[in-house]
N, C-alpha and C positions, 0 to 999 in steps of 0.2 A: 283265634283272632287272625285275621286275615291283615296280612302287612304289604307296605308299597315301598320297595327302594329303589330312589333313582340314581343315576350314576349319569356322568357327561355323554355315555353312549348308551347305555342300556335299561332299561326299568325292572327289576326284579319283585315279581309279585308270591307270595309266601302264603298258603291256604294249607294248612293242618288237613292231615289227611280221613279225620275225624265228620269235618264241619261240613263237609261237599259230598256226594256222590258221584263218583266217576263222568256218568252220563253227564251230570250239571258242567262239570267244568270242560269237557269235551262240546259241549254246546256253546259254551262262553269263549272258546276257543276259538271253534269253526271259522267266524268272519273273520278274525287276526288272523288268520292262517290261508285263509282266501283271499286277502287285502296281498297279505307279504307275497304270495306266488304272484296275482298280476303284477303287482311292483317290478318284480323282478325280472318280466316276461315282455316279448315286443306284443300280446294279446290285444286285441283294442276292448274298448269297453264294450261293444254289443257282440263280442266274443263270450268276454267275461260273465254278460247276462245271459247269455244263452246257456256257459256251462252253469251258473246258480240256478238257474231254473230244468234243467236235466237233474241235478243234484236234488230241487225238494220235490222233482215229481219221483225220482227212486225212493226218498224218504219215507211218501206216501203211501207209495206202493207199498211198501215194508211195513206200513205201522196203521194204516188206516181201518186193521181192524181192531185197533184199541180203543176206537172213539164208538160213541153211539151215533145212530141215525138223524133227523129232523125228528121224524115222528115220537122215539124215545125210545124206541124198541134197542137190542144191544145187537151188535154186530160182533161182538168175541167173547170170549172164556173169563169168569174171575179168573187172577182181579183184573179191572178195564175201569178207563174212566167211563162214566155214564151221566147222558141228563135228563133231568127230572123234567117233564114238560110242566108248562105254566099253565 
């Protein structure tokens, strides 16, 4: 069971190390952790998009042979997500 405590400065969130996989909660993380560095930074916001968008075109780069094609053909190794054409 996933818990939320909050305090007058801080919010403490509690996730069983059971219920998540790593990756998930590194994903659910990324933009809290992207938000907190501009906060703290003189970066302007079309700084900030530019480094989010360098960040999910490396993403892509790294991972985009997990996904299938349009066509439906597969582009990587089991296991890969795949889709079924309609």
């Amino acid at each position: 069971m996933i818990t939320v405590e909050s305090t007058e400065k801080e919010i403490h969130v509690t996730i069983p190390r059971g219920e998540m996989d790593p990756a998930q909660i590194e994903a659910i993380l990324r933009p809290f952790r992207f938000t907190s560095l501009v906060a703290g930074s003189a970066m302007s916001q079309r700084e900030a998009m530019r480094m989010a968008e360098e960040s999910k075109a490396d993403w892509w780069e790294r991972n985009q042979d997990r996904f299938a094609r349009a066509d439906g053909s597969r582009v990587c190794q089991a296991p890969c997500l795949t889709v079924q054409p309609s």
